[in-house]
DSSP file (Angstrom, degrees, kcal/mol; ACC not computed):
  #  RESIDUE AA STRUCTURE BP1 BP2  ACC     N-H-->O    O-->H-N    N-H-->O    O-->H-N    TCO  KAPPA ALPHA  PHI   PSI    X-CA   Y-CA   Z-CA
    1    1 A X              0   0    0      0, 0.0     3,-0.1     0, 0.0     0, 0.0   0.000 360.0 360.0 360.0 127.9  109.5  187.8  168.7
    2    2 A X        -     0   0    0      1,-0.1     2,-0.3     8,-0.0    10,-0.1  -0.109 360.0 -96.7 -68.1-174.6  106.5  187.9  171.1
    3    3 A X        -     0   0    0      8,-0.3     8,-1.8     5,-0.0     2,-0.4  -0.616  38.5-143.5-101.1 157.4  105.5  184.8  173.0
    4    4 A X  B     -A   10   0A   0     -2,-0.3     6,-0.4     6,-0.3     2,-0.1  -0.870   8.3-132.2-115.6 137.0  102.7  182.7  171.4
    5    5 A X    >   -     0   0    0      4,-3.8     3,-1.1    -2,-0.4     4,-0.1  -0.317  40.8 -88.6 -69.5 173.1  100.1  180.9  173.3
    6    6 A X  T 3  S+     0   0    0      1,-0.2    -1,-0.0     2,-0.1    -2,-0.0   0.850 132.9  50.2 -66.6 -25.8   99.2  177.2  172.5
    7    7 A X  T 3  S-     0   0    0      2,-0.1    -1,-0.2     1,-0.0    -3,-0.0   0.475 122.4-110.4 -80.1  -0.7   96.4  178.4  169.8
    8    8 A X  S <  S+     0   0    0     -3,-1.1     2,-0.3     1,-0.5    -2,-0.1   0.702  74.1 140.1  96.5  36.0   99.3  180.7  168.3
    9    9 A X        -     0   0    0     -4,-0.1    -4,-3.8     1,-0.0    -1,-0.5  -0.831  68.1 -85.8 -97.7 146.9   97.6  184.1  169.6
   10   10 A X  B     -A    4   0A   0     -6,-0.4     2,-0.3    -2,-0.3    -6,-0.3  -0.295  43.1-124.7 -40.0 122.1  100.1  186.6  170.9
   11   11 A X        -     0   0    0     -8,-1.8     2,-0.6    -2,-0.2    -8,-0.3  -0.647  13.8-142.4 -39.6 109.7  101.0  186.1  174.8
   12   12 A X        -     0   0    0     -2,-0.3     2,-0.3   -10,-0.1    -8,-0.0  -0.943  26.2-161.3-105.8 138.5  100.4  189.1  176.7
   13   13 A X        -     0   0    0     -2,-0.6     2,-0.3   -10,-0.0     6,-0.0  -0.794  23.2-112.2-114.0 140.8  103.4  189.3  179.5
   14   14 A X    >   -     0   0    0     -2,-0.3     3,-1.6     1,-0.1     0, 0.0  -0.622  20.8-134.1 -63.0 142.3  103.8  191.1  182.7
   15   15 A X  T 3  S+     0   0    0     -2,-0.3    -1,-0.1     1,-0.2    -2,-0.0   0.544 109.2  60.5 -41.3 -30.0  106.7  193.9  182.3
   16   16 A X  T 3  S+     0   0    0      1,-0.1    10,-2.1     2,-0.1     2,-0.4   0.407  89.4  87.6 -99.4   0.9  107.6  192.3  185.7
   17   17 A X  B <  S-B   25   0B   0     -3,-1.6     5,-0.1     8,-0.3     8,-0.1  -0.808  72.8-130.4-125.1 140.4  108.2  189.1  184.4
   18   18 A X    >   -     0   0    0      6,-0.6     3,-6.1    -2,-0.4     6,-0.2  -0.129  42.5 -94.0 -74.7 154.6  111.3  187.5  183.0
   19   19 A X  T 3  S+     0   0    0      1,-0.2    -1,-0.1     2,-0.1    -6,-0.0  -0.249 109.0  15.5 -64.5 140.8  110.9  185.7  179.7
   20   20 A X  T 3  S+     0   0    0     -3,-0.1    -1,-0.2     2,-0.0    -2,-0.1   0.653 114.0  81.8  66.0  20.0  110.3  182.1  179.8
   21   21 A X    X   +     0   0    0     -3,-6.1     3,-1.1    -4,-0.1    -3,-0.3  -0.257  46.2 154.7-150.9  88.3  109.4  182.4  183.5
   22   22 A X  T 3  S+     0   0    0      1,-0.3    -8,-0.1    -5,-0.1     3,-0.1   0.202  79.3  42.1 -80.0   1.1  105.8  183.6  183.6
   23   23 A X  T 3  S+     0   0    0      1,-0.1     2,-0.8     2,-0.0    -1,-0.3   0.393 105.1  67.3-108.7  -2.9  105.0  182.2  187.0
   24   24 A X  S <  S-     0   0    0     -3,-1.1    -6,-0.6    -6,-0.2    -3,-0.1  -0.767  79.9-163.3 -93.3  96.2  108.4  183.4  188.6
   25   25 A X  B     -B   17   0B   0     -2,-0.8     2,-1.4    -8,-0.1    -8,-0.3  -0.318  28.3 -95.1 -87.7 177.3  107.8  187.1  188.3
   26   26 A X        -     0   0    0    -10,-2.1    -1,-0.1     1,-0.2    -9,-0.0  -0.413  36.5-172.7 -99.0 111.3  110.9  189.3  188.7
   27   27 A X        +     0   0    0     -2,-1.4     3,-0.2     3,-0.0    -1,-0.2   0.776  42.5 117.2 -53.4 -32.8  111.6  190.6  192.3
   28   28 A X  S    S+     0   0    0      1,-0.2    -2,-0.0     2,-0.1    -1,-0.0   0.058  84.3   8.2 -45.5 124.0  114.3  192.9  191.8
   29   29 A X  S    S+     0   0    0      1,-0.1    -1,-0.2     2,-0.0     3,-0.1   0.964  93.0 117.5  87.1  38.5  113.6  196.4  192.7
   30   30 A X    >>  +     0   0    0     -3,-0.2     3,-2.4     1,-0.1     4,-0.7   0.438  21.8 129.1-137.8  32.8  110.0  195.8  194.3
   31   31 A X  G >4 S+     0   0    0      1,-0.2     3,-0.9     2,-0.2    -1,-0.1   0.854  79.9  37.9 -26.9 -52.6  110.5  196.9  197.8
   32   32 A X  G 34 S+     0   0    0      1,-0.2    -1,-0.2    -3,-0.1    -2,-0.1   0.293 104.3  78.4-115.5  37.3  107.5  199.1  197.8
   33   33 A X  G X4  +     0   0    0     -3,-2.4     3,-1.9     3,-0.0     4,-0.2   0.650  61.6 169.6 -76.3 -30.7  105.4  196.8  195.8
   34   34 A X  T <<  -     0   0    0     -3,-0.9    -3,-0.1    -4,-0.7    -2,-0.0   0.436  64.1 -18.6   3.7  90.5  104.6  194.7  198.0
   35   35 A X  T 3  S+     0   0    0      1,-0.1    -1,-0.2    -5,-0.1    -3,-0.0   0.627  92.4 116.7  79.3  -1.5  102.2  192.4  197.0
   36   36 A X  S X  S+     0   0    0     -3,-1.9     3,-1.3     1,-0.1    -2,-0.1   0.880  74.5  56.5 -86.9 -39.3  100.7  194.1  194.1
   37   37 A X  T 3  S+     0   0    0     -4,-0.2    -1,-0.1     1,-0.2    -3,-0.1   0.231  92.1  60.9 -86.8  24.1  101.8  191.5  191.9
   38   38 A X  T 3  S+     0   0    0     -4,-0.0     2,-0.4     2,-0.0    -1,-0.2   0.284  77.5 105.2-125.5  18.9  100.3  188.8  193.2
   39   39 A X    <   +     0   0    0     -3,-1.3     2,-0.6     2,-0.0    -3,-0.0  -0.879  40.7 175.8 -96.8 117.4   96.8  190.5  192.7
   40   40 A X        -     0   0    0     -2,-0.4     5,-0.1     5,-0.0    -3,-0.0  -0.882  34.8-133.2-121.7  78.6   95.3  188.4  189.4
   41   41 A X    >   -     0   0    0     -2,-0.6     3,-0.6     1,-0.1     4,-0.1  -0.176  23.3-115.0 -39.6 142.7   91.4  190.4  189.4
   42   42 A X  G >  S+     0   0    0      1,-0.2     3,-2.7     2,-0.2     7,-0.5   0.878 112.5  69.4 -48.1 -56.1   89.2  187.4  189.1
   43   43 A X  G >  S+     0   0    0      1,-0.2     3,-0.6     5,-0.2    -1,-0.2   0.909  88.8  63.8 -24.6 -61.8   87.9  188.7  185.5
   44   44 A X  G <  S+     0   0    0     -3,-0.6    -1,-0.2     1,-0.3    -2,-0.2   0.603 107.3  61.8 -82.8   4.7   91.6  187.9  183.9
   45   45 A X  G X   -     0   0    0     -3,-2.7     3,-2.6     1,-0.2     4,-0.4  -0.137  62.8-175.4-107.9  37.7   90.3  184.4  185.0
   46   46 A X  G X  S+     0   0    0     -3,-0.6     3,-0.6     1,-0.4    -1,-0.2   0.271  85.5  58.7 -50.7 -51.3   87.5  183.0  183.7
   47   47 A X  G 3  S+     0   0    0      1,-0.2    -1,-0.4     3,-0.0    -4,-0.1   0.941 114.9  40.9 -40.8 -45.1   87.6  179.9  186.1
   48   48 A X  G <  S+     0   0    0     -3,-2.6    -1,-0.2    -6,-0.2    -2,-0.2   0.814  88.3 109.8 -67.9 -27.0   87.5  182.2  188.9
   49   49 A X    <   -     0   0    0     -3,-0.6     2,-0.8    -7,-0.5    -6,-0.0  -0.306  52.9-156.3 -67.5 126.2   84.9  184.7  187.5
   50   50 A X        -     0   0    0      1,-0.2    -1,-0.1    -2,-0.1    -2,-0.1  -0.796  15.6-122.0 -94.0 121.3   81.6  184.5  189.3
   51   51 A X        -     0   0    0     -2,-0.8     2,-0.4     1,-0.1    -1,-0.2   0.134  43.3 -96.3   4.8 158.6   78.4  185.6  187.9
   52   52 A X        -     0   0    0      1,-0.0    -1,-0.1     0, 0.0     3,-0.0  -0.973  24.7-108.9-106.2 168.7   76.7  188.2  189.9
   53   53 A X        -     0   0    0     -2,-0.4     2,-0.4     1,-0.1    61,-0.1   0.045  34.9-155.1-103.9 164.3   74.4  188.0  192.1
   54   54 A X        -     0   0    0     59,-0.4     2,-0.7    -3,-0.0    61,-0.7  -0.986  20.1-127.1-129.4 136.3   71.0  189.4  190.7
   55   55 A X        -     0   0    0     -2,-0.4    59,-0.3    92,-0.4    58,-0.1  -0.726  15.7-142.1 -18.0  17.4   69.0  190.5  192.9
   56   56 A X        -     0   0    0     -2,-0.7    56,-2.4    55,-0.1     2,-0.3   0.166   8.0-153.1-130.5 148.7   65.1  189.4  193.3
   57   57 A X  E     -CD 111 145C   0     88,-2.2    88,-3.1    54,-0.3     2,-0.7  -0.917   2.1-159.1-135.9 101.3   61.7  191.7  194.3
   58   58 A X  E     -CD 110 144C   0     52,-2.1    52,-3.5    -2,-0.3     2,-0.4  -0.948  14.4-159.9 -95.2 135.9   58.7  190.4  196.0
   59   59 A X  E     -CD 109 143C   0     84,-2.0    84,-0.9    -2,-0.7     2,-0.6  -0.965   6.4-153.0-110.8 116.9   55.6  192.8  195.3
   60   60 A X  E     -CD 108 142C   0     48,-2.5    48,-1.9    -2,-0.4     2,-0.9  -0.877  14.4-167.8-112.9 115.8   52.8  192.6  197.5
   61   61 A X  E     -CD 107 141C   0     80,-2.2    80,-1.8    -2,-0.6     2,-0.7  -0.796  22.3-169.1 -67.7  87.4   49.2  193.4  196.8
   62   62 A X  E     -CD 106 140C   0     44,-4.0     2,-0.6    -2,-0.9    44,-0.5  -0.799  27.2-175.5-129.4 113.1   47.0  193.5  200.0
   63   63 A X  E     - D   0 139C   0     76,-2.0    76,-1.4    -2,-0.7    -2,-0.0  -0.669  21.5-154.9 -85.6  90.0   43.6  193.7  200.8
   64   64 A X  E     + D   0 138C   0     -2,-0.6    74,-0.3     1,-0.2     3,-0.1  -0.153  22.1 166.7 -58.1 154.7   43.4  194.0  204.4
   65   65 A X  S    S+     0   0    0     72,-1.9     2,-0.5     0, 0.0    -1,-0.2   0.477  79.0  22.5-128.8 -54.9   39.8  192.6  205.9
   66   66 A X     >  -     0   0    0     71,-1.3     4,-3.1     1,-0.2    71,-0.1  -0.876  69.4-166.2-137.8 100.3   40.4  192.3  209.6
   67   67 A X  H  > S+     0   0    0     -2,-0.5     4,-1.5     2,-0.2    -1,-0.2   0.826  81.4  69.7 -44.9 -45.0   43.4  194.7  210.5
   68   68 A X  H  > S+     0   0    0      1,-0.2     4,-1.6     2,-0.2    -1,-0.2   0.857 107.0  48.9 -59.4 -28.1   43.9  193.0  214.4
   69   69 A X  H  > S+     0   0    0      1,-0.2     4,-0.6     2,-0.2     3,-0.3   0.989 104.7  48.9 -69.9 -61.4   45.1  190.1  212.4
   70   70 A X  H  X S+     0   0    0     -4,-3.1     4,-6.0    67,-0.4    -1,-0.2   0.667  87.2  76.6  -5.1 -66.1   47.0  191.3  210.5
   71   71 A X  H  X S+     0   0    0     -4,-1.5     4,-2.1     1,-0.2    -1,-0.2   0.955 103.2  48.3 -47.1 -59.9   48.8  193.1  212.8
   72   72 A X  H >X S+     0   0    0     -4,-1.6     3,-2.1    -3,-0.3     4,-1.0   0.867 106.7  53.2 -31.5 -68.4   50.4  189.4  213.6
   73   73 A X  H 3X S+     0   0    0     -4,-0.6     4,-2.0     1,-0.3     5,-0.3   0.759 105.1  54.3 -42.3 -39.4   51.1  188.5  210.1
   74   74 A X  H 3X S+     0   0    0     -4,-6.0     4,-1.1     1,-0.2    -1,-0.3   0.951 115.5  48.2 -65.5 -39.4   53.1  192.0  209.9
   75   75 A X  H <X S+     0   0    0     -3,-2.1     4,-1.8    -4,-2.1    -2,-0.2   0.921 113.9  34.5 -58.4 -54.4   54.8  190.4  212.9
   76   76 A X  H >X S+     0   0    0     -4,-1.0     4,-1.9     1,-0.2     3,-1.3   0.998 118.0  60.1 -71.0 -54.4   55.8  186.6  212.1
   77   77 A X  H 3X S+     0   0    0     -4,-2.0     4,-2.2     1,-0.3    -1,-0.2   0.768 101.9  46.0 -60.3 -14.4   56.4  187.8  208.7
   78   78 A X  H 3X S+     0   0    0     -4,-1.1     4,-2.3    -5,-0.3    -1,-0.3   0.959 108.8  56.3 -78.1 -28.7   59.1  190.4  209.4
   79   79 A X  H <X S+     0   0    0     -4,-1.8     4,-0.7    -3,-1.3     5,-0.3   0.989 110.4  41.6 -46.2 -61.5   60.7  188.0  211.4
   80   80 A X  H >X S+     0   0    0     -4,-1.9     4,-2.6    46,-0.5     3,-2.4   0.945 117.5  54.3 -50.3 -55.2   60.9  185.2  208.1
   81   81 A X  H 3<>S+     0   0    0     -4,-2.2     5,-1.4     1,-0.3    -1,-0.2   0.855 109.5  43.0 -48.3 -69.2   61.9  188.5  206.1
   82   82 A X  H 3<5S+     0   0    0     -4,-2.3    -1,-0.3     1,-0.3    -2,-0.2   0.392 114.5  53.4 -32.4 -22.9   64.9  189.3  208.7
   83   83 A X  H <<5S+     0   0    0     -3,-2.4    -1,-0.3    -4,-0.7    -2,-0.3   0.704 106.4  51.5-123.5 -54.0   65.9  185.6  208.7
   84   84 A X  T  <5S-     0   0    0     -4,-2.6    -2,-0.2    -5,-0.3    37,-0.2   0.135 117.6-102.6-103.0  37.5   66.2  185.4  205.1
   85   85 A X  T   5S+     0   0    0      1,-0.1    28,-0.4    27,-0.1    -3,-0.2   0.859  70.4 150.3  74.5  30.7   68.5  188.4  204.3
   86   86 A X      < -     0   0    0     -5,-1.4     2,-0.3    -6,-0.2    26,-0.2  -0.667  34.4-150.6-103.0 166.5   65.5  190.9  203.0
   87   87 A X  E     -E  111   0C   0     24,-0.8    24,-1.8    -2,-0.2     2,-1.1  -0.957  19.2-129.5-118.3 125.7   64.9  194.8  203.1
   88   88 A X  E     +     0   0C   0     -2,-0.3    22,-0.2    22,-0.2     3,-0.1  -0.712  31.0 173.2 -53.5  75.1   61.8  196.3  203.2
   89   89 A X  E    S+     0   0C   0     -2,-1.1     2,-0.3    20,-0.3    -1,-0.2   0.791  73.8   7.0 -22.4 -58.1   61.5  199.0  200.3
   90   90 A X  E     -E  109   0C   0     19,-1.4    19,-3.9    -3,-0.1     2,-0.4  -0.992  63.2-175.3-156.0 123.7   58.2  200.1  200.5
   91   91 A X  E    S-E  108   0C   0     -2,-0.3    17,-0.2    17,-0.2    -3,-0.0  -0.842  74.9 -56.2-144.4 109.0   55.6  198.9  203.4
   92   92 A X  S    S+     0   0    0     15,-1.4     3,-0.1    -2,-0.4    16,-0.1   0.264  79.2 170.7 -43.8  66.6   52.4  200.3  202.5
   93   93 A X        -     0   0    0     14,-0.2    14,-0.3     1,-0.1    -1,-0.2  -0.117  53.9 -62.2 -64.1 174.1   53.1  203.9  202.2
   94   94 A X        -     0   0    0      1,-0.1     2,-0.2    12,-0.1    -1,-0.1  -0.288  60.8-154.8 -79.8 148.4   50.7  206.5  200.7
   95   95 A X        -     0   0    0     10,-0.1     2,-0.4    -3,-0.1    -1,-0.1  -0.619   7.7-162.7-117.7 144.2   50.1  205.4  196.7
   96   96 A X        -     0   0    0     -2,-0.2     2,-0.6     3,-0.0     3,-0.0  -0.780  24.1-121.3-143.8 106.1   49.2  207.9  194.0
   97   97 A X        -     0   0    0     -2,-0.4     3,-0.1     1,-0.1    -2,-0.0  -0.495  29.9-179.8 -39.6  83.5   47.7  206.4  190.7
   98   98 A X        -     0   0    0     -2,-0.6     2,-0.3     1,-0.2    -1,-0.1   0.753  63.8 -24.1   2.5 -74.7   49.8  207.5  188.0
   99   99 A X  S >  S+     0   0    0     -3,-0.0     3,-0.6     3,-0.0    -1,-0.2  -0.990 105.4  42.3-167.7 162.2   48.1  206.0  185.3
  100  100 A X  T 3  S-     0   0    0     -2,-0.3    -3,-0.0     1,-0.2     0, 0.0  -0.640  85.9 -91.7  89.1-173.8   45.6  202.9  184.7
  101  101 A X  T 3  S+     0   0    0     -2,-0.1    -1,-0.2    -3,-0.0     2,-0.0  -0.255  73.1 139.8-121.9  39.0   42.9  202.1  187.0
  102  102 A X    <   -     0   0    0     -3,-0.6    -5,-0.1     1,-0.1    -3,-0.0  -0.300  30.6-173.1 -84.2 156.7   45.0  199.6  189.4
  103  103 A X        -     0   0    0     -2,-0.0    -1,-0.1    -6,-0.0    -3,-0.0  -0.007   7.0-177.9-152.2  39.5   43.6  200.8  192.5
  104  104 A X        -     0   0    0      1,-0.1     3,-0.1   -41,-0.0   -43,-0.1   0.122  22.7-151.2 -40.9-179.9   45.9  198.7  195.4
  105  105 A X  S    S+     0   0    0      1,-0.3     2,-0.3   -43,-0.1   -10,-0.1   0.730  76.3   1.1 -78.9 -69.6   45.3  199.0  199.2
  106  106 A X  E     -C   62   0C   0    -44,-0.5   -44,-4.0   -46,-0.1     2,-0.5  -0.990  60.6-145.6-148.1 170.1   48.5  198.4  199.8
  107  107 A X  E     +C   61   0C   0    -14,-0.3   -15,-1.4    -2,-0.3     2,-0.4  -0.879   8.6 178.0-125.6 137.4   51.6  197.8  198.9
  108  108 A X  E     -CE  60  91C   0    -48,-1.9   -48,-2.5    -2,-0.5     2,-0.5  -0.935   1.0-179.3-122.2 129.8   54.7  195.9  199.8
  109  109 A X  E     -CE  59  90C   0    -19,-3.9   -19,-1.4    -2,-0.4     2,-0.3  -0.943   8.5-173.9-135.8 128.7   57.9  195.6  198.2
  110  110 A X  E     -C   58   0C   0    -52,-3.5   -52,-2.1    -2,-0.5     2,-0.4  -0.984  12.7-143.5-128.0 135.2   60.5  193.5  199.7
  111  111 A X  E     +CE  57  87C   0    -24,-1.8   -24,-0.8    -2,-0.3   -54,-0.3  -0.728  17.7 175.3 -73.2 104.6   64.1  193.1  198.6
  112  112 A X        -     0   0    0    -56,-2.4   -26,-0.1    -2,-0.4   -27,-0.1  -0.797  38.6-118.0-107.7 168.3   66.4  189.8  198.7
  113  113 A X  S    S+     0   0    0    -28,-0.4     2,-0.5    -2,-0.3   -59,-0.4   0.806  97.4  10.5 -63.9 -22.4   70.2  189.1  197.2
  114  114 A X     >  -     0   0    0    -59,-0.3     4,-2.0     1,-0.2     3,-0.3  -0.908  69.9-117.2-163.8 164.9   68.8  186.6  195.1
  115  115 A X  H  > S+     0   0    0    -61,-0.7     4,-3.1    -2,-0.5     5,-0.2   0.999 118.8  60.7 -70.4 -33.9   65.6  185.0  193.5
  116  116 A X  H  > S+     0   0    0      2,-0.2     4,-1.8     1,-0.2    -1,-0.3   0.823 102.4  47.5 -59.6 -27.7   66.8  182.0  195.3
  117  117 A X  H  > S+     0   0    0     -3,-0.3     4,-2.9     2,-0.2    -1,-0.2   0.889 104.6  58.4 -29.3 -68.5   66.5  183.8  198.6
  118  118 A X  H  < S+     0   0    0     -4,-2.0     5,-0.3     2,-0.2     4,-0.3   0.936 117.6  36.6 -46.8 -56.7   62.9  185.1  197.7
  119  119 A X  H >X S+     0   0    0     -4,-3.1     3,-2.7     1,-0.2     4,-2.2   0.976 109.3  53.1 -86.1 -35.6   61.9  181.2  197.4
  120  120 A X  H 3< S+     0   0    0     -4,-1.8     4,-0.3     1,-0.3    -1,-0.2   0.949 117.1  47.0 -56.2 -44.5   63.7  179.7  199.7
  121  121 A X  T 3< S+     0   0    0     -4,-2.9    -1,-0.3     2,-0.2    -2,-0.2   0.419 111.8  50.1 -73.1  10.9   61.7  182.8  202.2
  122  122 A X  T <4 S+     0   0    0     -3,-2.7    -1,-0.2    -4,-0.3    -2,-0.2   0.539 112.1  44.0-124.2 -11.8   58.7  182.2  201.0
  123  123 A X  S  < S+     0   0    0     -4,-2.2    -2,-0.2    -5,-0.3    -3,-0.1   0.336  87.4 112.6 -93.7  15.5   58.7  178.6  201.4
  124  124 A X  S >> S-     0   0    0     -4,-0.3     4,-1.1     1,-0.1     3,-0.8  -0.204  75.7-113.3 -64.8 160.6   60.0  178.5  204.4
  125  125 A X  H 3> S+     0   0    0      1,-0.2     4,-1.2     2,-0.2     5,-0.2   0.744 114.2  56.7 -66.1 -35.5   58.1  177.4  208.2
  126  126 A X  H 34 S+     0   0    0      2,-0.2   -46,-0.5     1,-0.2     4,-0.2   0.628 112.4  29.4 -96.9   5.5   58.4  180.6  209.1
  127  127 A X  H <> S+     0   0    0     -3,-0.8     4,-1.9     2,-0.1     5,-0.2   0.341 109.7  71.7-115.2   2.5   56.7  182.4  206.7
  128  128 A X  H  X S+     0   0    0     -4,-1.1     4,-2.8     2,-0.2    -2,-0.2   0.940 115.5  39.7 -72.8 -45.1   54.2  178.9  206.1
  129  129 A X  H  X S+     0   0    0     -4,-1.2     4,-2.2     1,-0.2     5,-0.2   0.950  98.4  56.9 -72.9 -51.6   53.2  180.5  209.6
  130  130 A X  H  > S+     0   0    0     -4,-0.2     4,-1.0     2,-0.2    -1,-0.2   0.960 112.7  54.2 -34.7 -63.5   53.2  183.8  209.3
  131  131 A X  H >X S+     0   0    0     -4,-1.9     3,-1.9     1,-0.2     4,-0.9   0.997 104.7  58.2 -42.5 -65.2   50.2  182.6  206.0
  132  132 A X  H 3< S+     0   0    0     -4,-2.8     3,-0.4    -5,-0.2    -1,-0.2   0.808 103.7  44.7 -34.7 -53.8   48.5  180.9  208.3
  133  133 A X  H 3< S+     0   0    0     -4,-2.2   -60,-0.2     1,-0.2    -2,-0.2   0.457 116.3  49.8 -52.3 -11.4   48.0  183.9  210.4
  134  134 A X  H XX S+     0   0    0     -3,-1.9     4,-0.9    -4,-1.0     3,-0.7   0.360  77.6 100.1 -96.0 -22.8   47.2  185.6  207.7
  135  135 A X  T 3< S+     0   0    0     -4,-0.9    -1,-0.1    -3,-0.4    -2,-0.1   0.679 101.8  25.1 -51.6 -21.6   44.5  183.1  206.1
  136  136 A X  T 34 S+     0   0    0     -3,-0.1    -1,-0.2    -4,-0.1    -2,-0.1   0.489 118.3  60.4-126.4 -40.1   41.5  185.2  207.5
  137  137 A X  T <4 S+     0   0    0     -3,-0.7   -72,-1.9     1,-0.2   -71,-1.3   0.366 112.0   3.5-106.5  -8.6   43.1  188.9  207.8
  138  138 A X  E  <  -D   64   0C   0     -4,-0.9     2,-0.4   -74,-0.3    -1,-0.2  -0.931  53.4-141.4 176.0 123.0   44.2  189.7  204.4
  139  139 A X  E     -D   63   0C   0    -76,-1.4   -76,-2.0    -2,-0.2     2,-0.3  -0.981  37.8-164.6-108.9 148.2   44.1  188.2  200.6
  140  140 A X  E     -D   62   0C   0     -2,-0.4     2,-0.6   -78,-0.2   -78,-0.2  -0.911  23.3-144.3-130.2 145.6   47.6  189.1  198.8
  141  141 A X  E     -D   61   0C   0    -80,-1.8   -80,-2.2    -2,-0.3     2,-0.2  -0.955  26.6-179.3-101.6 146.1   48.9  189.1  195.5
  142  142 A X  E     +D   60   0C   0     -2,-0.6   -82,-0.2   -82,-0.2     2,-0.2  -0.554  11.9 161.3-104.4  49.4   52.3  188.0  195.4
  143  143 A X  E     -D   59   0C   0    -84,-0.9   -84,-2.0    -2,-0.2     2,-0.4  -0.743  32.7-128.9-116.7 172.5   54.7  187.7  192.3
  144  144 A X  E     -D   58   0C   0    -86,-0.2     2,-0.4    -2,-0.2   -86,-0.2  -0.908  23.8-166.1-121.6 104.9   58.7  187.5  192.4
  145  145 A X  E     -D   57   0C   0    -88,-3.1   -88,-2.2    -2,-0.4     2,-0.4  -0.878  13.4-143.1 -95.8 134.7   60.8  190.2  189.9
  146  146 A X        +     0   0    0     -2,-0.4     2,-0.1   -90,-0.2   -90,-0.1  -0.926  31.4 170.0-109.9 154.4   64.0  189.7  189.3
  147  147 A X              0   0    0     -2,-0.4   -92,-0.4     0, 0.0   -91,-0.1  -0.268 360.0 360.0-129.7-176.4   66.1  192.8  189.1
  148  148 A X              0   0    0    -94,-0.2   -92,-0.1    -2,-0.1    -2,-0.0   0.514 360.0 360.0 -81.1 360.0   69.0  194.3  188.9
């Protein structure tokens, strides 16, 4: 008779483990085992099972006005970028209009592990400075995807 769980559903048992001791599993014979059966994937655990991480996209629109300025803002902000775990993707290579009339200048697209990442870096002191330099040099559109 198979073993029952407390909701009376069918038990599923290790091969390796002797009946009616399902945390003792059975050693004999596992010389070149070593340690494979005391790997539980996180998944067969639902307490353990994490999420995953998604991923989050800032997209930048930018109309450059005064280029010397700029040049700063490209500075402090890679730093904040670098500091808060981001990848550049795309920093405003040449753009070819598809479709629509969207007409950027340029464009920036920068990657972090997580949309909490993106805010935490875009609220940060070091990219509130980086804006600052920027107040004069450039207007930007901003928004925050999150991806896969």
């Amino acid at each position: 008779m198979p073993d029952r769980t407390a909701e009376g559903r069918e038990a599923l048992r290790s091969p390796h483990t002797r009946r009616g001791t399902a945390d003792r599993p059975d050693r004999e014979g596992e010389e070149g085992l070593s340690g494979l059966l005391d790997f539980v994937p996180a998944a067969a655990d639902p307490a353990l099972a994490e999420e995953p991480k998604m991923s989050a996209y800032l997209i930048v629109e930018a109309d450059v006005h005064d280029p010397v300025a700029y040049e700063e803002y490209k500075k402090l902000s890679s730093e904040a970028v670098k500091k808060h775990g981001a990848t550049f993707l795309v920093r405003g290579g040449a753009m070819h209009v598809l479709e629509g009339d969207w007409q950027p200048k340029r464009i920036v697209v920068l990657e972090f592990p997580s949309p909490e990442a993106a805010h935490a870096f875009y609220h940060s002191p070091e990219y509130e400075k980086a804006r600052e330099a920027r107040r004069h040099a450039a207007k930007l559109n901003i928004i925050l995807v999150e991806g896969a």
